[in-house]
NUPAKE-624198 format. One record per residue (C-alpha): residue number from 1; residue in one letter; x, y, z. Coordinates in Angstrom, 2 decimals, padded with zeros to 5 digits. Layout:
// residues N
<NUM A <X Y Z>>;
...
This chain:
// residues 316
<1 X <034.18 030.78 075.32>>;
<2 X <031.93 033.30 073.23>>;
<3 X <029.79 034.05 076.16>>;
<4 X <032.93 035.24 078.07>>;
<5 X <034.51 037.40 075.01>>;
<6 X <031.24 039.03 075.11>>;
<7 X <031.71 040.02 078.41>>;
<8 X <035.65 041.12 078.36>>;
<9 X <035.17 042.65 074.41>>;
<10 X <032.82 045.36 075.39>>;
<11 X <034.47 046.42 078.86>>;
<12 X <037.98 046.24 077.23>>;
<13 X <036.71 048.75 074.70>>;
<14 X <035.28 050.95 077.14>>;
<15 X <038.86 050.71 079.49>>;
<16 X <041.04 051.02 076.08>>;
<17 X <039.03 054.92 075.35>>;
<18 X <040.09 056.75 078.00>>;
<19 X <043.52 054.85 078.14>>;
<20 X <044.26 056.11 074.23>>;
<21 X <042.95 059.19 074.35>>;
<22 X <045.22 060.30 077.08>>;
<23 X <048.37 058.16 075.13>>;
<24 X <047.55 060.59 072.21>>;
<25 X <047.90 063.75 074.44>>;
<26 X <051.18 062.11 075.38>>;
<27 X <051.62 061.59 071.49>>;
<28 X <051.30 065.72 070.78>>;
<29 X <053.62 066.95 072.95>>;
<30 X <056.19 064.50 072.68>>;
<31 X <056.18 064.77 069.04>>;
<32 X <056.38 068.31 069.86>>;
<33 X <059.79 067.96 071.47>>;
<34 X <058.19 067.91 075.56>>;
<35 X <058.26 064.79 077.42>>;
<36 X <054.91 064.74 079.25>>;
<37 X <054.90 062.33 082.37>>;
<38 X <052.60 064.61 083.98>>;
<39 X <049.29 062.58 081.98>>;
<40 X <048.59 060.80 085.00>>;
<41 X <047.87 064.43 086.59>>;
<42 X <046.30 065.96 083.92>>;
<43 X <043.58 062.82 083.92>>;
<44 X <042.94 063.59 087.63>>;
<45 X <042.56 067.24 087.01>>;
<46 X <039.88 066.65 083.87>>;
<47 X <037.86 063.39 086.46>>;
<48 X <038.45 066.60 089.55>>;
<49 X <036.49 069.26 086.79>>;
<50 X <033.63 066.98 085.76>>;
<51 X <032.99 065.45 088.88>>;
<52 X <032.59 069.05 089.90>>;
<53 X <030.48 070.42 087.31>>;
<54 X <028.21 067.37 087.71>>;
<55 X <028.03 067.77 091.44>>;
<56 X <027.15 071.69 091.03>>;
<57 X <025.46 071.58 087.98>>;
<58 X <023.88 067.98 087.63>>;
<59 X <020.21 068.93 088.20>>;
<60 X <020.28 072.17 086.55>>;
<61 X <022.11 070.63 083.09>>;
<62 X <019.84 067.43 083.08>>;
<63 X <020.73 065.36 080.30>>;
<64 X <023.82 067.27 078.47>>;
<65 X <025.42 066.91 082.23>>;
<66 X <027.82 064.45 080.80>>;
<67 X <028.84 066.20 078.09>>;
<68 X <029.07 069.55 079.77>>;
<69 X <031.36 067.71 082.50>>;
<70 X <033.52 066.59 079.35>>;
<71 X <033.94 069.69 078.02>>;
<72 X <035.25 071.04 081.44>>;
<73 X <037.58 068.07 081.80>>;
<74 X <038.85 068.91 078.34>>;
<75 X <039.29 072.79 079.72>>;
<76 X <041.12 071.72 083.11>>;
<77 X <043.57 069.31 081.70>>;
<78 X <044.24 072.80 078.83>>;
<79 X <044.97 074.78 081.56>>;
<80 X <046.58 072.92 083.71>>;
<81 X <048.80 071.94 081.14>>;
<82 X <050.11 075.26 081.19>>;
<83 X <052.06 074.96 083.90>>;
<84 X <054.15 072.21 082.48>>;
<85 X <054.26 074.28 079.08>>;
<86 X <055.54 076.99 081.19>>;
<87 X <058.35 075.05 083.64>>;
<88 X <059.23 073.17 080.34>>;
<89 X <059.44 075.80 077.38>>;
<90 X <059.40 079.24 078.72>>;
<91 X <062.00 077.91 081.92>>;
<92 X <063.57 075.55 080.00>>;
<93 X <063.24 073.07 083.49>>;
<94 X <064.17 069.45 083.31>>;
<95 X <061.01 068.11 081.31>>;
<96 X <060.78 064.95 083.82>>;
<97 X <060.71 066.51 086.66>>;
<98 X <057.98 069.16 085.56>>;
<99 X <055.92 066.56 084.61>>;
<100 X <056.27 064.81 088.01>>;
<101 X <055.33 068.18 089.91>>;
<102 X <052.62 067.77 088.11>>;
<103 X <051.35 064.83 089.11>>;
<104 X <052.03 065.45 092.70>>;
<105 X <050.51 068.77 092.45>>;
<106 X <047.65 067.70 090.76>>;
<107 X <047.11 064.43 093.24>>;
<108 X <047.19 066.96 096.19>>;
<109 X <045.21 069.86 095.19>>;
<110 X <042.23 068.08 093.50>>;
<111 X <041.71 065.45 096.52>>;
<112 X <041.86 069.21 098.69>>;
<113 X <039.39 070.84 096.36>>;
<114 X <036.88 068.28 095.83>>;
<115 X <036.73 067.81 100.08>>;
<116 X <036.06 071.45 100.40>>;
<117 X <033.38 071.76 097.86>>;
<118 X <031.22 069.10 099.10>>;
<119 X <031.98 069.82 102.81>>;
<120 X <034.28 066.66 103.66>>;
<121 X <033.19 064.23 101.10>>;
<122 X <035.83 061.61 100.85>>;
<123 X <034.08 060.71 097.11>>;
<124 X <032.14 062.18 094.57>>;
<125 X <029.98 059.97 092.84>>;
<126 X <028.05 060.40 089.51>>;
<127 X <025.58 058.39 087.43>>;
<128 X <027.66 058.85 084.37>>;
<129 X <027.20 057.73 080.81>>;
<130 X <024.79 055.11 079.57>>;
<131 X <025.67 052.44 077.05>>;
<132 X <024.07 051.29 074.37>>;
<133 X <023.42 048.72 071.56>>;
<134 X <023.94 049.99 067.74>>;
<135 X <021.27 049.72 065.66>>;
<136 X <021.57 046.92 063.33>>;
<137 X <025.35 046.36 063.79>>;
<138 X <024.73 044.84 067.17>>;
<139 X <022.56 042.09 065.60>>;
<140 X <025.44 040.88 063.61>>;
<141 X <026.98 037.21 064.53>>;
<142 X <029.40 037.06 066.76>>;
<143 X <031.00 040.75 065.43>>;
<144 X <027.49 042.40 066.65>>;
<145 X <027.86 041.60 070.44>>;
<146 X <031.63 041.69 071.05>>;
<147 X <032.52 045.13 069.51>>;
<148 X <028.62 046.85 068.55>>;
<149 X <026.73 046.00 071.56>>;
<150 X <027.02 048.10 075.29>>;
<151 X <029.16 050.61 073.47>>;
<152 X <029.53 054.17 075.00>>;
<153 X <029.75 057.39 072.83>>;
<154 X <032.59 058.38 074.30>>;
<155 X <034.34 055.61 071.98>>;
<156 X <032.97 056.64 068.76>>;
<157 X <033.79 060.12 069.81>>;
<158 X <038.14 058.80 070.57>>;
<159 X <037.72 057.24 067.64>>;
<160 X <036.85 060.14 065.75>>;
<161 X <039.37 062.01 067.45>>;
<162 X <042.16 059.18 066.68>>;
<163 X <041.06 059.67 063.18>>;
<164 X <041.82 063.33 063.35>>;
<165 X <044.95 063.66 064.47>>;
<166 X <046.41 060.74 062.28>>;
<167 X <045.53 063.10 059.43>>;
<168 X <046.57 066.46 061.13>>;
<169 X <050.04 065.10 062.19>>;
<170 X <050.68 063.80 058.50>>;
<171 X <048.68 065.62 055.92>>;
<172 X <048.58 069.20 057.04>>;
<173 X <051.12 071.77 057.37>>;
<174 X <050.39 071.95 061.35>>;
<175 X <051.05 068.28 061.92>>;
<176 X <054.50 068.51 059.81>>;
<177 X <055.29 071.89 061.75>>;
<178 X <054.87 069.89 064.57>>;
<179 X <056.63 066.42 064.31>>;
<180 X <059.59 069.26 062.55>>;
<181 X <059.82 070.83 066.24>>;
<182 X <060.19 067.37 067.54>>;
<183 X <062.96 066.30 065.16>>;
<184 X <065.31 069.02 064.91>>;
<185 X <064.00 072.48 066.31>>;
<186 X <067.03 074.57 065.05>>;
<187 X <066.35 073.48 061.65>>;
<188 X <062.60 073.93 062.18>>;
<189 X <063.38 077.97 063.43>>;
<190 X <065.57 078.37 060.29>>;
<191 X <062.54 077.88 058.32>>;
<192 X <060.59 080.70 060.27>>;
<193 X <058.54 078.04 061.87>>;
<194 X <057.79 079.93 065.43>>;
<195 X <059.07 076.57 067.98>>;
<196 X <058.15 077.96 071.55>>;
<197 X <054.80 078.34 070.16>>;
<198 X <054.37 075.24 068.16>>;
<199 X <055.53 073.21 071.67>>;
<200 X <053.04 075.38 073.39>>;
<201 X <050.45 074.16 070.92>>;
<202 X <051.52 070.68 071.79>>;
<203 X <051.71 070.62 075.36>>;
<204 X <048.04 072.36 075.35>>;
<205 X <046.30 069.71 073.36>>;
<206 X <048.21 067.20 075.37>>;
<207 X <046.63 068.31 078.29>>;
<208 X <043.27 068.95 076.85>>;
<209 X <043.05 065.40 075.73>>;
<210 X <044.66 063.88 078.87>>;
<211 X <041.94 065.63 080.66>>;
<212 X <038.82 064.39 078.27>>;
<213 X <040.40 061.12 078.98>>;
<214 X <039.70 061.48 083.01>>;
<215 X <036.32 062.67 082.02>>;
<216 X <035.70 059.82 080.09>>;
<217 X <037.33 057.53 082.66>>;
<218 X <035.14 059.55 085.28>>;
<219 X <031.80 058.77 083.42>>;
<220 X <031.79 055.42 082.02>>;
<221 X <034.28 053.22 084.42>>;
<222 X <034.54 054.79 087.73>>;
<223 X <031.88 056.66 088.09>>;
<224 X <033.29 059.02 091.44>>;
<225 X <036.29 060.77 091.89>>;
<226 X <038.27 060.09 094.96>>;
<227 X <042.35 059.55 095.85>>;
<228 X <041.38 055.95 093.80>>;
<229 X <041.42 057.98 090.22>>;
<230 X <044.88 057.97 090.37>>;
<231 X <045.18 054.44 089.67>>;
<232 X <048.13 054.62 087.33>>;
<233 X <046.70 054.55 083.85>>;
<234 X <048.64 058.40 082.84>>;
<235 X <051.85 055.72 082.91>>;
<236 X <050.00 053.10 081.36>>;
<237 X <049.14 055.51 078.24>>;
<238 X <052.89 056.34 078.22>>;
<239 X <053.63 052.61 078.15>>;
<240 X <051.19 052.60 075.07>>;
<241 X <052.76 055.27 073.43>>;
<242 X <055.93 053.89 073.35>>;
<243 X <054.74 050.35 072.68>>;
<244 X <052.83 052.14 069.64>>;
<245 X <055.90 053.94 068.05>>;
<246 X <054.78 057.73 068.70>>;
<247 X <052.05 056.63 065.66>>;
<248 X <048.26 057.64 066.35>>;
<249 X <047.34 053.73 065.05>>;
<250 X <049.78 051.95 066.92>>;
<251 X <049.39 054.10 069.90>>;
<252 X <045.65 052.81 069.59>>;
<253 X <046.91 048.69 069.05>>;
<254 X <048.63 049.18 072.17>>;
<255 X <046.14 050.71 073.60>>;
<256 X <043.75 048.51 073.11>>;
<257 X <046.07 045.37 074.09>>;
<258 X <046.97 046.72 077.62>>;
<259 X <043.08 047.75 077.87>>;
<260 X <042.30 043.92 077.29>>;
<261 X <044.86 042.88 079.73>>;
<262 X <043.47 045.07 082.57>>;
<263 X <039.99 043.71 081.71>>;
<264 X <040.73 039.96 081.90>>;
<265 X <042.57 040.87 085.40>>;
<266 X <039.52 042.86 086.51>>;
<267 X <036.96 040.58 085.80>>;
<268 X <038.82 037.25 086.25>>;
<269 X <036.57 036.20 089.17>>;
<270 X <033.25 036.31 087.72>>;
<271 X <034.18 033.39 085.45>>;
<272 X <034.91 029.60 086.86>>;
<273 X <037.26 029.00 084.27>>;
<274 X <039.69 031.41 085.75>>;
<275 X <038.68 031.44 089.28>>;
<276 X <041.13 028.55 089.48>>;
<277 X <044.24 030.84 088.64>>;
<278 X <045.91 032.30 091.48>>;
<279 X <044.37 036.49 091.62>>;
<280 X <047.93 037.33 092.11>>;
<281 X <048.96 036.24 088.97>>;
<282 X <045.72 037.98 087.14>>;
<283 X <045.99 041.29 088.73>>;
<284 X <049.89 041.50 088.01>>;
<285 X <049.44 040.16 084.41>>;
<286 X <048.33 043.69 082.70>>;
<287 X <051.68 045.16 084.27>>;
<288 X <053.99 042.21 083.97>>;
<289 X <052.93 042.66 079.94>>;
<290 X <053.19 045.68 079.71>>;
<291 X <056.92 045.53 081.07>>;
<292 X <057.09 042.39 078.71>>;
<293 X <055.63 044.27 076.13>>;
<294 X <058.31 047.02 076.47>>;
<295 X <061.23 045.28 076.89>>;
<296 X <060.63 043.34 073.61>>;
<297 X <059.65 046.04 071.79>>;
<298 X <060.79 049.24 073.00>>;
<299 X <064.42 048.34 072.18>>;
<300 X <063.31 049.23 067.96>>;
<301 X <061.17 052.34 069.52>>;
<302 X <062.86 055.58 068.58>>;
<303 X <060.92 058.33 069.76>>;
<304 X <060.76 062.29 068.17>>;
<305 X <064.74 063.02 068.43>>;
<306 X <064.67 066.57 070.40>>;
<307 X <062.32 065.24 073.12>>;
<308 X <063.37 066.47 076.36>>;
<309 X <065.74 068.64 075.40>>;
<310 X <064.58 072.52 076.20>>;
<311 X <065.20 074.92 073.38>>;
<312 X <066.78 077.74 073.30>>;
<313 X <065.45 080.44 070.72>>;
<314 X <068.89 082.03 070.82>>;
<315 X <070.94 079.49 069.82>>;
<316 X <071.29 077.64 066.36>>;
């Protein structure tokens, strides 16, 4: 039993990073007051950019190629973002169906990009991020190997990020601007608090993390970019987020369940004890609990009460 939890621990960690990451992009601009069901684009558009920039730039950059090809995922999914920002705020368009443009759009044109910069390629792929063992953690009993051992950067870096944000959103002024705009926008402009701008804000970072969340998806689980990146885990971090309350913590426990769940289906067949169980029933089981998961929890889930409703600075 240990040696398989040392096998699923470690890979569920690594899928549960990108998957909360992109939930807490989700997180700031639905606290914001924008429904964003566009993450699902906005991952493809931050795997399209670093997938890119390593393809161009891999020999040149050498060893900061990975983080380079993060830091333009993290600059697509920003700009790109701005397009549902735009449709959403500044057009005051049905939130839904901007986000769903969005991830047509975003489908289409990266799949079309990425063929003509590498003259027909059907996939880029990458050698990605290495993983590692921590020093001296990793040697601890049982704790060392399933959660300090084969670890990726990339998770200390979400975690750090996680950690962020749950003090931005509820210790600084930003964070309480913010959730405000979410809550009751009228009363929000009535205190001088600027809301088109404090959406943008939110819509922005959503993207920007949505993207490093393809990047990271990009460099330590896929590991090529083709039509396949859009696999459906944008939805799955929406799942997350409203299994985790709209709450950075939560957002991250759900996270990390529905990462576990895709794991065990993944990997099922590399173990006798489950090579027994019908696949069918493994590779439905992360979406049958996350519908589970939902439907027994969702029903006590109240998101951020203006989301999805445009604003209009003119009216009070």
């Amino acid at each position: 039993m240990l040696d398989i939890l040392t096998t699923i621990v470690p890979l569920a960690i690594a899928y549960t990073s990108p998957l909360l990451i992109i939930a807490l992009g989700g997180l700031f601009s639905e606290r914001s007051g924008v429904v964003n069901v566009g993450l699902e684009g906005l991952l493809g558009v931050g795997a399209f950019a670093g997938a890119i920039v390593t393809y161009l730039y891999g020999d040149a950059l050498g060893g900061a190629t990975v983080y380079v090809s993060l830091l333009a995922s993290v600059i697509a999914g920003g700009v790109f973002s701005l397009l549902h920002a735009f449709a959403s705020i500044t057009m005051r368009a049905d939130q839904v169906i901007s986000g769903t443009a969005i991830n047509i759009l975003s489908s289409a044109l990266t799949v079309f990009l990425s063929r003509s910069i590498t003259n027909g390629k059907a996939l880029i792929q990458i050698t990605g991020l290495g993983n590692f063992d921590v020093p001296l953690l990793s040697k601890i009993p049982v704790i060392g190997p399933l959660f300090f051992s084969h670890v990726y950067t990339t998770t200390f870096i979400v975690i750090a990020i996680v950690t962020l944000s749950y003090y931005v959103l509820y210790y600084r002024p930003f964070g309480l601007r913010l959730r405000a705009c979410g809550e009751n926008p009228q009363a929000a402009d009535s205190l001088g608090i600027n809301v088109v701008k404090v959406r943008y804000i939110g819509v922005i970072l959503s993207g920007m993390l949505a993207g490093l969340g393809g990047g990271i998806l990009l460099n330590t689980i896929n590991r090529e970019f083709s039509e396949l990146t859009f696999t459906g885990m944008g939805f799955l971090a929406l799942a997350a987020l409203i299994f985790g309350k709209w709450k950075p913590w939560s957002v991250a426990a759900a996270a990390l369940f529905f990462g576990f769940a895709k794991t065990v289906a993944d990997i099922s067949m590399l173990f006798e004890s489950l090579k027994n169980i019908n696949p069918g029933i493994l590779n439905t089981f992360p979406y049958v609990a996350t519908l589970f998961a939902l439907v027994v929890f969702s029903k006590n889930a109240a998101g951020p009460r203006a989301a999805g409703e445009p604003y209009d600075p003119g009216k009070r």
